[in-house]
C-alpha distance (Angstrom), angle and dihedral (degrees) to the residues before:
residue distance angle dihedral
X1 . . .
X2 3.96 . .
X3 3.82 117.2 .
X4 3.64 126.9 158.3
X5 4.40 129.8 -132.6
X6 3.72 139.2 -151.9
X7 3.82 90.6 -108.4
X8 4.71 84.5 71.2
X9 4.07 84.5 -114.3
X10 4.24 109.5 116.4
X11 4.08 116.3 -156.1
X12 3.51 118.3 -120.7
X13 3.93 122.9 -171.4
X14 3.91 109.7 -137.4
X15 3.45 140.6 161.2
X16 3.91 110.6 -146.4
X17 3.64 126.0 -157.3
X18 3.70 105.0 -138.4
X19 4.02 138.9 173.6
X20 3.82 75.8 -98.2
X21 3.58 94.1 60.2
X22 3.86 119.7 -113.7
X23 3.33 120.0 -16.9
X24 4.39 127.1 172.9
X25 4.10 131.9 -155.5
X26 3.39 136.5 119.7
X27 3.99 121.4 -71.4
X28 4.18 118.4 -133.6
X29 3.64 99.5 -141.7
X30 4.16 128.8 176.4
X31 4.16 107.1 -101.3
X32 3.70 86.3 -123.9
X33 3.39 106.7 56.3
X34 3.69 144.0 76.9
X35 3.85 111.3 -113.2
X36 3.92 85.8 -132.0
X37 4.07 91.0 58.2
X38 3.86 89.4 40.3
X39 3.71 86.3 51.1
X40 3.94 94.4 40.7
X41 4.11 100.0 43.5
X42 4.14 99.8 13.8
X43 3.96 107.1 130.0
X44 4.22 116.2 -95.8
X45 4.30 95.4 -58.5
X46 3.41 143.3 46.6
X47 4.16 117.1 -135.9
X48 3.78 101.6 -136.1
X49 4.10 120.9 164.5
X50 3.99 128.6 -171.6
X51 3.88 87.6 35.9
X52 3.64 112.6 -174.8
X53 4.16 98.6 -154.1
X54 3.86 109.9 -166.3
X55 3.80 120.7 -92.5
X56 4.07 92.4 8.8
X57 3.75 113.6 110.8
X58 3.74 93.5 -152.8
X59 3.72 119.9 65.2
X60 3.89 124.7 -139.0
X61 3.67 130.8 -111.7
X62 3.35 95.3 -148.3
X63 3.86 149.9 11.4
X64 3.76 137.7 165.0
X65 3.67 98.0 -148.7
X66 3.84 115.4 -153.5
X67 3.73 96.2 -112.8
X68 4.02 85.4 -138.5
X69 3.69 90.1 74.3
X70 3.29 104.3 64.4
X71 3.82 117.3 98.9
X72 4.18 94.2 173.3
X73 3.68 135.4 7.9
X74 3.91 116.1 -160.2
X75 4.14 115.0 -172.0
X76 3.76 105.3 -143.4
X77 3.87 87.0 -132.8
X78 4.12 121.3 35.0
X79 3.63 110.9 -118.8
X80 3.42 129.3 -128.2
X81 3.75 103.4 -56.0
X82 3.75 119.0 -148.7
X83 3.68 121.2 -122.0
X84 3.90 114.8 -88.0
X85 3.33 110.5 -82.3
X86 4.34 122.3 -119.9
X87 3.88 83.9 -148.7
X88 3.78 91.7 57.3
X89 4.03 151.6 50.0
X90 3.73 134.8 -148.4
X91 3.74 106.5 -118.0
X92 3.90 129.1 -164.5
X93 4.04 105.9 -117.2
X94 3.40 139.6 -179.2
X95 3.76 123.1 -161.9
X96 3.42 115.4 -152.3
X97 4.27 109.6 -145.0
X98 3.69 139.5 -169.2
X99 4.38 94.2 -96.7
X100 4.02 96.2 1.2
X101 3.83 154.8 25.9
X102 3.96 123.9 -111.3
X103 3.81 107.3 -154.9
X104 4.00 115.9 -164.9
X105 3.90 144.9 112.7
X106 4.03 122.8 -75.6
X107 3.96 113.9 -163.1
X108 4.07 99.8 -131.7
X109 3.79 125.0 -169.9
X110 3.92 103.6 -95.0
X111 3.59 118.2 -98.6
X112 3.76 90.1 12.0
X113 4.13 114.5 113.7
X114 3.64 122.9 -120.8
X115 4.01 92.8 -106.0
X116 3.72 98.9 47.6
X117 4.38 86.3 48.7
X118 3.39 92.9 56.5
X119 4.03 96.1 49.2
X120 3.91 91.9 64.9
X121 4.24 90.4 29.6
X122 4.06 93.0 88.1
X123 3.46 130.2 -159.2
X124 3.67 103.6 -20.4
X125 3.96 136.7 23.9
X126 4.06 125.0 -160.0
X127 3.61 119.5 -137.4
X128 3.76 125.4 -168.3
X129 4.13 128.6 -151.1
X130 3.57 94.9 21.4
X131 3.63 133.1 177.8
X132 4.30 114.0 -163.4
X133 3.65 114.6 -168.0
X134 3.46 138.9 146.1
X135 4.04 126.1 -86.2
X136 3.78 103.0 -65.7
X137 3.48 101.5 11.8
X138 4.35 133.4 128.7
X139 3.43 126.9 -155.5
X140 3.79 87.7 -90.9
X141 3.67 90.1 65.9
X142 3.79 114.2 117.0
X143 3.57 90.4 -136.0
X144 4.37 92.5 50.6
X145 3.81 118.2 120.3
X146 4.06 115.0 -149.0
X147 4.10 98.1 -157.9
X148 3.43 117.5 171.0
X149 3.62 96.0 -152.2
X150 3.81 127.4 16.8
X151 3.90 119.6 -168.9
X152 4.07 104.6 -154.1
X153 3.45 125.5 -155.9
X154 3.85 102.1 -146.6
X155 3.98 92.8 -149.3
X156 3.79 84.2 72.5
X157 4.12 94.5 51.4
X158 3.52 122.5 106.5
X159 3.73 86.2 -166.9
X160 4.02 142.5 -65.7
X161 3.27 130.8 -100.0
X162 4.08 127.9 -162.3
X163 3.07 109.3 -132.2
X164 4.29 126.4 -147.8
């Protein structure tokens, strides 16, 4: 969910994979920018409130969360996406993390490979109609994660694959 306040911030549900392991609240983000550039260029923390922390039955109302920690951020609800682009193409990647594998589609400048994309991408990249599951795993695992967008901090990569 996205919805904006008198203070200029906007809300944003998310769940956030972080060295913690999963966690969920709601984002503060500036009106005016894209959660991916807030994300990307945002000073050292995140503002998140009603954080749900993993194995603690009473959630937080707030946490500056050291922006270096997060491995994935996944907005509950997509945000307006920008029509496709003539100067680009939707390409099948996987994203090779610390304990798991985010499968999903990466808009790359056409006729540019993978490698030299991600050289002038910066700090994070967005993928669309992911799947995140552990090593080995299908979207039938118990353990898969359907997210419609995934926000990945590129620290956190291993490396990224294309995918046929």
């Amino acid at each position: 969910m996205t919805s904006g306040t008198a203070s200029g911030l906007r809300k944003v549900s998310a769940e956030l994979l972080t060295t913690l392991g999963w966690l969920s609240g709601t984002l503060h983000v500036p009106s005016h920018v894209p959660l991916e550039e807030h994300i990307a260029l945002g000073r050292h923390h995140l503002k998140l409130t009603g954080v749900a922390i993993p194995g603690e039955p009473d959630r937080l109302r707030f946490l500056a969360l050291r922006r270096d920690a997060v491995v994935v951020v996944a907005p509950a609800m997509a945000e307006a996406e920008a029509a496709p682009s003539p100067f680009s193409t939707p390409r099948h990647v996987a994203c090779l993390l610390p304990a798991a594998i985010l499968r999903g589609t990466l808009e790359v400048f056409s006729n540019m490979r993978l490698s030299d994309h991600l050289q002038i991408e910066g700090q994070v990249v967005t993928l669309r109609h992911c799947l995140f599951t552990q090593y080995g795993g299908t979207a039938h695992s118990a353990d898969a994660r359907p997210l419609h967008t995934a926000i990945v901090n590129l620290s956190w990569a291993i490396g990224i694959s294309e995918e046929d």
